[in-house]
One Martini backbone bead per residue (centre of mass of N, CA, C, O) as a GRO file, in nm:
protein
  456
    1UNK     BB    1   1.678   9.476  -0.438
    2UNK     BB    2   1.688   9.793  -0.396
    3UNK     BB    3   1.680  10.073  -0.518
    4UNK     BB    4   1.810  10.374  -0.543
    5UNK     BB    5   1.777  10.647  -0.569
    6UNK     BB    6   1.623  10.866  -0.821
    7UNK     BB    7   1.655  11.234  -1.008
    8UNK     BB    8   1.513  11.306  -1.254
    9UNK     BB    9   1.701  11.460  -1.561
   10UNK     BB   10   1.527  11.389  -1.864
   11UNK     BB   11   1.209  11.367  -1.689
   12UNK     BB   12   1.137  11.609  -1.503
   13UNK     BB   13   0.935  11.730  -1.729
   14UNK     BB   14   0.696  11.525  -1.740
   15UNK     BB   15   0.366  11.619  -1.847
   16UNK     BB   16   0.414  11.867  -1.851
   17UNK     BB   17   0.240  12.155  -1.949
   18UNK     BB   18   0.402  12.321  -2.215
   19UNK     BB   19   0.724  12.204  -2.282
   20UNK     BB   20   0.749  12.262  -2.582
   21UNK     BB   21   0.772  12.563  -2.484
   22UNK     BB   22   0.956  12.810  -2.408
   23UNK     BB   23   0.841  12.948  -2.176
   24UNK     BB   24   0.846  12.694  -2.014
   25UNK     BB   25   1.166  12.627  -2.009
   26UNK     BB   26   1.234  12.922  -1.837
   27UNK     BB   27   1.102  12.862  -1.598
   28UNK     BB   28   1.342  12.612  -1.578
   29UNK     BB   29   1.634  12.738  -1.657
   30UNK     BB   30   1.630  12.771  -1.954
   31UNK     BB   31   1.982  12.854  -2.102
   32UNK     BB   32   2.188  12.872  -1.881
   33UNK     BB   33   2.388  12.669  -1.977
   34UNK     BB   34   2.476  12.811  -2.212
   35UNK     BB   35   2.559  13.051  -2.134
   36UNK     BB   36   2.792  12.920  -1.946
   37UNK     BB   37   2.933  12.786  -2.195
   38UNK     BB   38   2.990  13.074  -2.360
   39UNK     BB   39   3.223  13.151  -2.132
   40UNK     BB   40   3.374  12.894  -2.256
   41UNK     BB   41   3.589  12.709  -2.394
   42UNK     BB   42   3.594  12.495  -2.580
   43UNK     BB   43   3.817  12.292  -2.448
   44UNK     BB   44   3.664  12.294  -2.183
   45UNK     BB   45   3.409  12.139  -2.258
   46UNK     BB   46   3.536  11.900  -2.346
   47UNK     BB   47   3.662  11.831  -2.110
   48UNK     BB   48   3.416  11.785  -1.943
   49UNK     BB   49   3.284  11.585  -2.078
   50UNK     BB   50   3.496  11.366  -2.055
   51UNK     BB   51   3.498  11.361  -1.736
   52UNK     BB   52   3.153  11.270  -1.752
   53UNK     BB   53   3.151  10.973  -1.917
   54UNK     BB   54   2.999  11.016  -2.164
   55UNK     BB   55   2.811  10.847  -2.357
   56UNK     BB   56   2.656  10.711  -2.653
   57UNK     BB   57   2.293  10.712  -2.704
   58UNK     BB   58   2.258  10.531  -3.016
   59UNK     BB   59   2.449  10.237  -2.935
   60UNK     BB   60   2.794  10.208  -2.924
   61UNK     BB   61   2.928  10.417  -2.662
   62UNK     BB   62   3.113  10.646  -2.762
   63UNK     BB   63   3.271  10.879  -2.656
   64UNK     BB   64   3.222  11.183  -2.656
   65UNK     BB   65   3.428  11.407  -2.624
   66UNK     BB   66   3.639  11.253  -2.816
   67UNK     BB   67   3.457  11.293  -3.040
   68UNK     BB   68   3.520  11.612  -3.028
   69UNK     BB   69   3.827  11.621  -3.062
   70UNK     BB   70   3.874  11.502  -3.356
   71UNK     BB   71   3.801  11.811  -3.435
   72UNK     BB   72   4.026  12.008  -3.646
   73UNK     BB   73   4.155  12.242  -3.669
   74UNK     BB   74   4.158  12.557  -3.879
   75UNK     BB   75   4.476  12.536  -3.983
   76UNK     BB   76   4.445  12.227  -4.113
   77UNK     BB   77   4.065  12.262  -4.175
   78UNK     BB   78   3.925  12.477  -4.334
   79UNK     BB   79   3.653  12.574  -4.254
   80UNK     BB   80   3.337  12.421  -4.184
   81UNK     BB   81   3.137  12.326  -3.906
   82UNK     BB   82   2.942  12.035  -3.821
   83UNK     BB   83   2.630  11.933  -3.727
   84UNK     BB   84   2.442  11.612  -3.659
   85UNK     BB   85   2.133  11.501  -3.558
   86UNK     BB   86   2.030  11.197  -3.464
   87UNK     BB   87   1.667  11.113  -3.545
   88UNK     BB   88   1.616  10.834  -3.675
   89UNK     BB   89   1.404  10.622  -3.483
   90UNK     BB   90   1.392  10.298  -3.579
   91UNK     BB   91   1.452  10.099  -3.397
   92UNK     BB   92   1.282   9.808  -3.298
   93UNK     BB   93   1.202   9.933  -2.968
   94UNK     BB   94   1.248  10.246  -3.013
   95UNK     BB   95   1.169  10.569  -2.790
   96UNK     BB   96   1.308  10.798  -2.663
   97UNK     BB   97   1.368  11.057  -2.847
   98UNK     BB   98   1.071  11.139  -2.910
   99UNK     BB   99   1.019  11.254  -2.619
  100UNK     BB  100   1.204  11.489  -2.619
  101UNK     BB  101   1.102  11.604  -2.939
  102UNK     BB  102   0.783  11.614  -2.791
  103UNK     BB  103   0.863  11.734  -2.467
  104UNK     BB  104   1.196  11.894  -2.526
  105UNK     BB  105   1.313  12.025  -2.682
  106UNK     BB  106   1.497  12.281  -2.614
  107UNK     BB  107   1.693  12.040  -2.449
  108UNK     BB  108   1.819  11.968  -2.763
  109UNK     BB  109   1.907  12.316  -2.814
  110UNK     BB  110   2.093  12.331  -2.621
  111UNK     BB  111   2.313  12.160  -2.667
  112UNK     BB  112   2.356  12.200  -2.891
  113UNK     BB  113   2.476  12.504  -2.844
  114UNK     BB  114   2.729  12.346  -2.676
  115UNK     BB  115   2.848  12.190  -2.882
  116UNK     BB  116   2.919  12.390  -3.113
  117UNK     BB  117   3.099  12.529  -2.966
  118UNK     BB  118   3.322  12.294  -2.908
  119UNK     BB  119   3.326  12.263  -3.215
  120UNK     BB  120   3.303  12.476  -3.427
  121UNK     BB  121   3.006  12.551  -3.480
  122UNK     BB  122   2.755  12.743  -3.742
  123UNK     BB  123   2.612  12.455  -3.776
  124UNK     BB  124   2.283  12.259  -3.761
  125UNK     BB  125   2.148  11.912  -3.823
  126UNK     BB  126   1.844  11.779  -3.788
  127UNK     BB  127   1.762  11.434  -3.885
  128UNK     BB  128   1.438  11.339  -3.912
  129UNK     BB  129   1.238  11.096  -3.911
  130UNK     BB  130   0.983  11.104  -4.150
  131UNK     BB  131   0.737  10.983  -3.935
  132UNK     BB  132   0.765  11.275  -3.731
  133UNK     BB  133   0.559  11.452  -3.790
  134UNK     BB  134   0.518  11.621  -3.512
  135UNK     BB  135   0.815  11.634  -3.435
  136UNK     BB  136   0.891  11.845  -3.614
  137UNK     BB  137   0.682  12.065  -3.539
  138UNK     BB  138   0.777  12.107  -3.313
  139UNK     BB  139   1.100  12.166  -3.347
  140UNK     BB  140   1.051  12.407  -3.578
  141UNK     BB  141   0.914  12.553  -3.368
  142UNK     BB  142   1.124  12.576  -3.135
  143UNK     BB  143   1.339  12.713  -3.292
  144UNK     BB  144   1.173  12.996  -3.374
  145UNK     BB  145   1.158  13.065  -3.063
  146UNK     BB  146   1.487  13.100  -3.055
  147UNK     BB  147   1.488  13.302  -3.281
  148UNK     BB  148   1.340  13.507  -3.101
  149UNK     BB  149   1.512  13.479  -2.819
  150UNK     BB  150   1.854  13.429  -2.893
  151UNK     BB  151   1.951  13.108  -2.932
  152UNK     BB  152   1.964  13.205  -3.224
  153UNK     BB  153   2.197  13.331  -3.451
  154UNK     BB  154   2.403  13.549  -3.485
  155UNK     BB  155   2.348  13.617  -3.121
  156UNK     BB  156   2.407  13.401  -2.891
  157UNK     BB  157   2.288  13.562  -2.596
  158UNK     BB  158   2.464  13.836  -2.683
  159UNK     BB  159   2.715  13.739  -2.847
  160UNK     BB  160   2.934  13.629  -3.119
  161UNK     BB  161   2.770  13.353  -3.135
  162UNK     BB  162   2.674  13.157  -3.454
  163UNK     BB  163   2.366  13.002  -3.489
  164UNK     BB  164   2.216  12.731  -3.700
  165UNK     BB  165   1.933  12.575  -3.753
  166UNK     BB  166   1.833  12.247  -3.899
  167UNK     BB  167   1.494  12.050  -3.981
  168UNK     BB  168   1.566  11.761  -4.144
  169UNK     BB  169   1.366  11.522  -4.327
  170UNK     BB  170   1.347  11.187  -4.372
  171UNK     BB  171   1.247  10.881  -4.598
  172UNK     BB  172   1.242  10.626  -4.433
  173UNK     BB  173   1.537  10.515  -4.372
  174UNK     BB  174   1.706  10.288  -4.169
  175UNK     BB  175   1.989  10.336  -4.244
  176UNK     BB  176   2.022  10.643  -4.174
  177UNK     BB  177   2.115  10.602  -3.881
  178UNK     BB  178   2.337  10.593  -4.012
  179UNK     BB  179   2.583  10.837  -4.020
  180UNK     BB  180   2.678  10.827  -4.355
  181UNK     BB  181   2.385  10.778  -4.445
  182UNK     BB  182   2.298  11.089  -4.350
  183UNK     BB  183   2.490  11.248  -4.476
  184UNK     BB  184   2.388  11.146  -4.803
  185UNK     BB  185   2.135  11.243  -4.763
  186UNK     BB  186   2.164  11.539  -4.664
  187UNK     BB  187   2.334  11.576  -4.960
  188UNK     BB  188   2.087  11.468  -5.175
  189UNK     BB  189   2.199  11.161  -5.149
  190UNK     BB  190   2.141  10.846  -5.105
  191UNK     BB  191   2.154  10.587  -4.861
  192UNK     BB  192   2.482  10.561  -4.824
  193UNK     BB  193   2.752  10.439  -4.715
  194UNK     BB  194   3.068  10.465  -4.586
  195UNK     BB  195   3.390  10.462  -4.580
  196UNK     BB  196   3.608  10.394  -4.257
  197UNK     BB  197   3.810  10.601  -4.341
  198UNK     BB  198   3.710  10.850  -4.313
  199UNK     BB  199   3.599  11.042  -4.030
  200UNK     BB  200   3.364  11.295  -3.980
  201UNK     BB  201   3.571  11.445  -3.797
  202UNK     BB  202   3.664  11.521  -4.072
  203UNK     BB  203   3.481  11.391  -4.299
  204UNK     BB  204   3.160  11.477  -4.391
  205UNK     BB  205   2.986  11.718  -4.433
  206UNK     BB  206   3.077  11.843  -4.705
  207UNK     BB  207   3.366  11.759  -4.657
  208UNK     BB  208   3.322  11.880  -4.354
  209UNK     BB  209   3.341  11.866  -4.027
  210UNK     BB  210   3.184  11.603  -3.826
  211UNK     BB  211   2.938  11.577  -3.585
  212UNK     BB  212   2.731  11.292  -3.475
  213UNK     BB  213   2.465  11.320  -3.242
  214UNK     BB  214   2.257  11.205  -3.019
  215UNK     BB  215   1.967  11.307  -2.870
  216UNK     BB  216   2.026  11.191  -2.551
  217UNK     BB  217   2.314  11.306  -2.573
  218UNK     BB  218   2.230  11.613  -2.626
  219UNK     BB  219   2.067  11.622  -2.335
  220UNK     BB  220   2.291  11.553  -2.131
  221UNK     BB  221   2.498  11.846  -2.171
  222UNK     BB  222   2.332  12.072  -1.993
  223UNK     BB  223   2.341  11.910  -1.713
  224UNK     BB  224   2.657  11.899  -1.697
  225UNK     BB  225   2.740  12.225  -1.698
  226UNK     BB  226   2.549  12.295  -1.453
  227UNK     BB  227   2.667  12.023  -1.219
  228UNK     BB  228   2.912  11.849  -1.387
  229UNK     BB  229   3.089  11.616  -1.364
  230UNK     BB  230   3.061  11.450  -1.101
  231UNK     BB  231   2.762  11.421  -1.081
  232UNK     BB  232   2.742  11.260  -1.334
  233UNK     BB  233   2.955  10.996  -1.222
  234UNK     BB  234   2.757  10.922  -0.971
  235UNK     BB  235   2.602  10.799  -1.163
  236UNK     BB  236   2.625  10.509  -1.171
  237UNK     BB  237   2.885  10.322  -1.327
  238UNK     BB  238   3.209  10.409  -1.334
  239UNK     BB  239   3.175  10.330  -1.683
  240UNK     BB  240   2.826  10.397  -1.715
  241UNK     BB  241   2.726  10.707  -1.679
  242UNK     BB  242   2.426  10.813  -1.578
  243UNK     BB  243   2.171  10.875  -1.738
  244UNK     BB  244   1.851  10.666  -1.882
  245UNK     BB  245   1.684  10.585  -2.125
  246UNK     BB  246   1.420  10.292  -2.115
  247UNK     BB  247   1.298  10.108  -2.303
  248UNK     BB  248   0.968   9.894  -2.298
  249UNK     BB  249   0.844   9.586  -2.480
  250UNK     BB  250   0.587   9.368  -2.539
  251UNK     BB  251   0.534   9.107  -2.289
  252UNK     BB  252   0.407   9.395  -2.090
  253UNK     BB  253   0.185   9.545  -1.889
  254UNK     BB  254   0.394   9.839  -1.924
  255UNK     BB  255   0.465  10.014  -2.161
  256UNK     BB  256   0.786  10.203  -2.217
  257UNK     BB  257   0.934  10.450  -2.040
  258UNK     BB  258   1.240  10.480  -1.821
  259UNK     BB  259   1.418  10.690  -1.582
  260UNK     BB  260   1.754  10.595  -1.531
  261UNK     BB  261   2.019  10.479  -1.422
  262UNK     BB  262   2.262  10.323  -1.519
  263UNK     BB  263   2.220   9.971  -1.454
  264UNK     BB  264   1.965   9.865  -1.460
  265UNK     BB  265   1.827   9.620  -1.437
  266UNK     BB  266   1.592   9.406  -1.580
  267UNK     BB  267   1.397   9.317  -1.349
  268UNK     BB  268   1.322   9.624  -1.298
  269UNK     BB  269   1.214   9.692  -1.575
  270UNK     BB  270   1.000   9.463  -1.569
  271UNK     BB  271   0.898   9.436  -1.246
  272UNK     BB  272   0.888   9.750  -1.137
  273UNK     BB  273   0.796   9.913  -1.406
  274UNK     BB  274   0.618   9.712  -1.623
  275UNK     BB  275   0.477   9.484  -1.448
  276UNK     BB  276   0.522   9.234  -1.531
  277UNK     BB  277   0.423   8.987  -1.762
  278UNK     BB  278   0.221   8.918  -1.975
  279UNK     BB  279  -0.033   8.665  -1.830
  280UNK     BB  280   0.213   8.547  -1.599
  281UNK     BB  281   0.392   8.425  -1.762
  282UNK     BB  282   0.655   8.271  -1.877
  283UNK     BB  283   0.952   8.369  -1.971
  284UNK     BB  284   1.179   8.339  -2.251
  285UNK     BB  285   1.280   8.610  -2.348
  286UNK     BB  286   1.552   8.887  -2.421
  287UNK     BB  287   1.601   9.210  -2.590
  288UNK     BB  288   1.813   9.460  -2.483
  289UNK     BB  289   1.889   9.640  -2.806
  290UNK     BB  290   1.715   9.569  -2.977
  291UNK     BB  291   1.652   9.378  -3.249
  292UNK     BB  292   1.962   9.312  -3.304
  293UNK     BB  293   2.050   9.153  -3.049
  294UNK     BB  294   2.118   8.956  -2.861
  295UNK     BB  295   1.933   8.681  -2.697
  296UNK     BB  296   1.806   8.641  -2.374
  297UNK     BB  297   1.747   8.458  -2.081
  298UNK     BB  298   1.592   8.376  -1.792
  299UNK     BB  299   1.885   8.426  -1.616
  300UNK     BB  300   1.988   8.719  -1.705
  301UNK     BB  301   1.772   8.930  -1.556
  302UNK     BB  302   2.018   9.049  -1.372
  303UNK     BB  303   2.125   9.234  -1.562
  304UNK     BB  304   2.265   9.492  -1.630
  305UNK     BB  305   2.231   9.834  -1.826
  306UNK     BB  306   2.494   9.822  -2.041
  307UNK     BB  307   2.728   9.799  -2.218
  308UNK     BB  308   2.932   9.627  -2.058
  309UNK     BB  309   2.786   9.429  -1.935
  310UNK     BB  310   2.646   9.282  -2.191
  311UNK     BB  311   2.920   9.178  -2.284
  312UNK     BB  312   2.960   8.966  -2.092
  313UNK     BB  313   2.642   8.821  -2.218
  314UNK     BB  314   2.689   8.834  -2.545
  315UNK     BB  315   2.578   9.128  -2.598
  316UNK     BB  316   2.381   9.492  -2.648
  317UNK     BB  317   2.280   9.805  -2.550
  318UNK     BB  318   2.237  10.010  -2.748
  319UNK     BB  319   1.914  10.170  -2.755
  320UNK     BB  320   1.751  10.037  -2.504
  321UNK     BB  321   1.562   9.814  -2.664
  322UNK     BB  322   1.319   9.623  -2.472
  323UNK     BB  323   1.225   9.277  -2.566
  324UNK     BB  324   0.964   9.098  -2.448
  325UNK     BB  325   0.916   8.715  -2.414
  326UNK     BB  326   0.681   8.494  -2.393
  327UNK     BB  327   0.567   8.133  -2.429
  328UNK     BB  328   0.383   8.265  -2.682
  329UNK     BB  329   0.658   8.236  -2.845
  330UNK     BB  330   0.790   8.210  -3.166
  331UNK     BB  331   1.144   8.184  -3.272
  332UNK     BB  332   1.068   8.171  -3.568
  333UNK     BB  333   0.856   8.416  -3.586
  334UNK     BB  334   1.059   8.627  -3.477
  335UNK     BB  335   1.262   8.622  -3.693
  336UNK     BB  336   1.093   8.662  -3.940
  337UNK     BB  337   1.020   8.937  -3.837
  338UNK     BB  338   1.267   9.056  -3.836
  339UNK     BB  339   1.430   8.999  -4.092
  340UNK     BB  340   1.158   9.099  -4.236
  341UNK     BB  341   1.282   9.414  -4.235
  342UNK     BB  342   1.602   9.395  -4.270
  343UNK     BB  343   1.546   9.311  -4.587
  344UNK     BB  344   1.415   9.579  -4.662
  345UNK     BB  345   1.661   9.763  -4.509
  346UNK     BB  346   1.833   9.765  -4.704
  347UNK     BB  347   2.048   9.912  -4.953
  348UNK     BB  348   2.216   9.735  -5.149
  349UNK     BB  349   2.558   9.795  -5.151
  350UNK     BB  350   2.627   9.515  -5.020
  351UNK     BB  351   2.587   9.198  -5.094
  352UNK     BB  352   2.599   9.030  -4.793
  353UNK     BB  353   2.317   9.195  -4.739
  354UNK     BB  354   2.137   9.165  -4.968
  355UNK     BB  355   2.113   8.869  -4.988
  356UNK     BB  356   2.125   8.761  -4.691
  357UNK     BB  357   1.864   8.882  -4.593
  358UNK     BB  358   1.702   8.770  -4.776
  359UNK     BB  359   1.761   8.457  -4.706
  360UNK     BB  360   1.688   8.463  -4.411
  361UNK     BB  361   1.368   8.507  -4.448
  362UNK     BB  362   1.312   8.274  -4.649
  363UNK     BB  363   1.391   8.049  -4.431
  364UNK     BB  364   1.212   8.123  -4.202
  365UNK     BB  365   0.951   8.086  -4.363
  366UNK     BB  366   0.965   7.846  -4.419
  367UNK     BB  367   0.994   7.673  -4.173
  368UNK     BB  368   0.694   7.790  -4.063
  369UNK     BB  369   0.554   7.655  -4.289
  370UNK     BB  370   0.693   7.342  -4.344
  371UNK     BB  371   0.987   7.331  -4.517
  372UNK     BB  372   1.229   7.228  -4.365
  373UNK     BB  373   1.565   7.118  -4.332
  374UNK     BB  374   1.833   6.955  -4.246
  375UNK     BB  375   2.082   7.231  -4.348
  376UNK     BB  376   1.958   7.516  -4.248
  377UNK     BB  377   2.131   7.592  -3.976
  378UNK     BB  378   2.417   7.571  -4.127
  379UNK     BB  379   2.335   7.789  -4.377
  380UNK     BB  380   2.284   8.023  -4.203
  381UNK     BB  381   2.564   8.029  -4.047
  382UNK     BB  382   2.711   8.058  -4.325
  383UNK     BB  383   2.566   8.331  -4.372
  384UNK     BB  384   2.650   8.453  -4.081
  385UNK     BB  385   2.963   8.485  -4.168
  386UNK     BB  386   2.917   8.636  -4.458
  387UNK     BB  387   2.849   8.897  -4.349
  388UNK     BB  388   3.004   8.969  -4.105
  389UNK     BB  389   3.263   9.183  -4.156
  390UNK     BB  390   3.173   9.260  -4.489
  391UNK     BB  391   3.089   9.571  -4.472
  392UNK     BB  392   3.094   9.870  -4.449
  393UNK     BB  393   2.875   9.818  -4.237
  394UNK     BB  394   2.633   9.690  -3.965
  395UNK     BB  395   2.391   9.569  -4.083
  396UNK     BB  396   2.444   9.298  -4.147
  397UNK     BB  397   2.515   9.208  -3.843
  398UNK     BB  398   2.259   9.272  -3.740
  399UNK     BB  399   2.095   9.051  -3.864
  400UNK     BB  400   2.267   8.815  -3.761
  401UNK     BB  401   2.283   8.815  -3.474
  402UNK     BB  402   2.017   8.715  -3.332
  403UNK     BB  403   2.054   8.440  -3.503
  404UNK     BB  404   2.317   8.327  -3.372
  405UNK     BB  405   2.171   8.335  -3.075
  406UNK     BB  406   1.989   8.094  -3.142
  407UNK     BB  407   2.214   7.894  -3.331
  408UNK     BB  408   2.503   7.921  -3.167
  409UNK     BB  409   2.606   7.695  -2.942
  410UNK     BB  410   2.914   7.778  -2.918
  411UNK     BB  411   2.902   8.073  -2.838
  412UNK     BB  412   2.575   8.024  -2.741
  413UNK     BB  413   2.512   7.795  -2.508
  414UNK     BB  414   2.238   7.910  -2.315
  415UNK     BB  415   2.050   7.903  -2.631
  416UNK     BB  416   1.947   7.561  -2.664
  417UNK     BB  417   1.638   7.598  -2.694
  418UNK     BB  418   1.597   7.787  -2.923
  419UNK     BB  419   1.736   7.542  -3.136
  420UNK     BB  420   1.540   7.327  -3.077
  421UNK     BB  421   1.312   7.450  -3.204
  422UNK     BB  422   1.406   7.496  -3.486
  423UNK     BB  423   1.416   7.193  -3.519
  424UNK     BB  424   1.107   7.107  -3.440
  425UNK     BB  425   1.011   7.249  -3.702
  426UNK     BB  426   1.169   7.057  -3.900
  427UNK     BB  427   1.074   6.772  -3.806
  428UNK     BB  428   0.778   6.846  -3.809
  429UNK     BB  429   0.690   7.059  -4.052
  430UNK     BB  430   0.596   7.274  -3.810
  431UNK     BB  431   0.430   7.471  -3.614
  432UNK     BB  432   0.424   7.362  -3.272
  433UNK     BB  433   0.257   7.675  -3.204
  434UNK     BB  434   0.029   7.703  -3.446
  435UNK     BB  435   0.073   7.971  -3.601
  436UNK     BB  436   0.145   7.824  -3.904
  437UNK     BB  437   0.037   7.664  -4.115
  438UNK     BB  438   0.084   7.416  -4.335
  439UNK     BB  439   0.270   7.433  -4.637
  440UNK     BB  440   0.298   7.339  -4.954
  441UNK     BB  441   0.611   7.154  -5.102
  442UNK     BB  442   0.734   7.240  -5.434
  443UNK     BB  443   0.932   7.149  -5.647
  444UNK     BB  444   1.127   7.365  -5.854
  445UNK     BB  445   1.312   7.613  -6.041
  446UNK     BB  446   1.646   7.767  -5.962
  447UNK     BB  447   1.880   7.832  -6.111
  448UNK     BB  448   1.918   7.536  -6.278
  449UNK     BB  449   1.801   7.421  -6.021
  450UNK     BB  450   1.657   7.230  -5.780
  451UNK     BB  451   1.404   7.356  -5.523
  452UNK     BB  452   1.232   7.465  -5.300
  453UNK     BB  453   0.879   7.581  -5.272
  454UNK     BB  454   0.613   7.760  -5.226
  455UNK     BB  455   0.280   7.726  -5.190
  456UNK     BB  456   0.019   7.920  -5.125
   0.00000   0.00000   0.00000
């Protein structure tokens, strides 16, 4: 079935030169929506957002508006309140907002404008990736731009609304993009996350009332206010409406990003925009919301991609990272690919992810290497059930889901084929797919007792 049209609008200005500078940007009716916003009640804004029904595009999908309205009135909370926009931008597969904050800064800038009005913030802090070397010169230059022009600064457009924005780089650690490790890193110490309630929008950055919104779902408010919430709710299904930017890498001809309306199927990303599954071969998996997301069949192909939908098929829309995956991929070592990042990126303040991304990454490793058990699938399932649900953040959630859906065929009957194959490296005693030699397996002492160890 072919797509409906569609005017893409937050890459309609991709590739045009000189996008990232002010000039460029104002020829384009630059901070027009903010003008419009700034002579609005902040009341009025937020519910302009809840009626254009925007969800969070960081991962979660919470409605936008809502969360701005958790934040307490001055009479109840007194004191500043806080933006903090999370460009922390590192889930494997997801690089949607690099492109915002590296070709349409001001965009991005804009936004903030019209959310710190609707919630009465005059302080906002970008908290961006610490890789993100160009992206932040660019962001700083942009600032820099913004309050040369009065877009930012003690009068906002002439107005008597004071907004500071400040760029703080992270220093590379994926908990960070965790909304209260953001925090924590933000106010100068480790980037450990917290227990919630309270939740940020009541005791957040400093003590005091904070939103935290991602840079995707913040590039989307300046065209909400310009064109208003229904043709906003027109775009796409009427429960995930909206544009979306779409990542697409791993086994596909054209990897990028391509922006469409929310809903687009798998099918028309992978082989209308991606060109097809590189080398024709035949589709394996695929991940469809960044690394952490239960992994999907090649029958799912026609799901659409939204949050509802994808839980339909008992995964997660997430950061909308797809990552496609042909019969040349061995299914233990791309999880032992995944789990090792996990086990590395754990903040180690919680045991049962402390530990158990360890164990699991250990446990395919072993597998891979030709060590496999006859016990490891269960064991593996009884450490992701010990993970789930029982740590401060999701990052342990994260790391087990995944594997969950390789290896768990009572609840993802469908994914049968995926535990075949984990099953057939262990009775084989090594990868079937020739991926790497098996190494000899010599038994050790280990905490007191026999255990295996590699021995490579």
């Amino acid at each position: 079935m072919p797509l409906p049209p569609y005017e893409p609008v937050l890459l309609r200005h991709a590739n045009q030169p000189g996008m990232h500078t002010l000039e460029a940007y104002l020829s384009h009716g630059g901070y027009g929506a903010a003008r419009k916003a700034l002579a609005m009640k902040p009341a009025e804004l937020i519910q302009l957002v809840k009626d254009s029904g925007l969800r969070g595009r960081g991962g979660a999908g919470f409605p936008t508006g809502l969360k701005w309205s958790f934040v307490p009135p001055p009479d109840r909370v007194p004191g500043p309140r806080y933006l903090c926009v999370n460009a922390d931008e590192s889930e494997p597969g997801t690089f949607k907002d690099r492109y915002i904050m590296e070709g349409d800064p001001h965009l991005l800038l804009e936004g903030i404008v019209i959310t710190c009005r609707a919630i009465g913030a005059n302080v906002a802090y970008i908290y961006i990736r610490g890789e993100f070397a160009l992206g932040a010169k660019i962001l700083e230059r942009a600032v820099e731009e913004a309050y040369r022009h009065g877009a930012l600064g003690q009068s906002v457009l002439g107005t008597d609304f004071r907004l500071d924005v400040t760029v703080h780089r992270g220093a590379g650690a994926y908990i960070c993009g965790e909304e209260t490790s953001l925090l924590t890193s933000l106010e100068g110490n480790r980037g450990y996350p917290r227990i919630k309630p309270p939740f940020p929008a009541v005791v957040g950055a400093f003590g005091q009332p904070t939103i935290i919104n991602n840079v995707e779902t913040l590039a989307n408010v300046p065209p909400i206010v310009e064109r208003g919430a229904a043709w906003f709710k027109s775009i796409g299904p009427a429960d995930d409406p909206g544009p979306k930017i779409y990542c697409v890498s791993g086994h596909v001809k054209k990897p990028g990003y391509v922006e469409h309306a929310m809903g687009l199927p798998l099918r028309a990303l992978i082989h209308d925009f991606a060109g097809g599954i590189l080398d024709d071969r035949p589709l394996k998996a695929i991940i469809p919301g960044g690394s952490s997301s239960q992994w999907l069949t090649p029958d799912k192909i026609d799901t659409p991609l939204g949050f509802e939908s994808l839980k339909k098929v008992r995964t997660m829309f997430g950061s909308a990272g797809t990552i496609v995956m042909n019969d040349s991929v061995c299914v233990v070592d791309a999880l032992w690919n995944i789990l090792r990042f996990y086990a590395h990126e754990s903040c180690g303040q919680c045991t049962p992810c402390r530990e158990g991304s360890g164990w699991l990454a250990k446990i395919f490793e072993r597998i891979e290497l030709g060590g496999g058990r006859e016990d490891d699938i269960a064991n593996v399932l009884d450490i992701c059930d010990n993970m789930r649900g029982k740590t401060i953040c999701v990052f342990s959630d994260a790391t087990a889901m995944p594997v969950q859906s390789v290896l768990d065929v009572k609840n993802y009957p469908d994914n049968g084929a995926f535990r075949a194959e984990v099953e057939e490296h262990i009775r084989r005693k090594c990868c079937p797919m020739g991926k790497h030699k098996p190494t000899h397996v010599a038994p050790v002492r280990q905490h007191g007792r026999i255990s295996p160890r590699l021995v490579v």
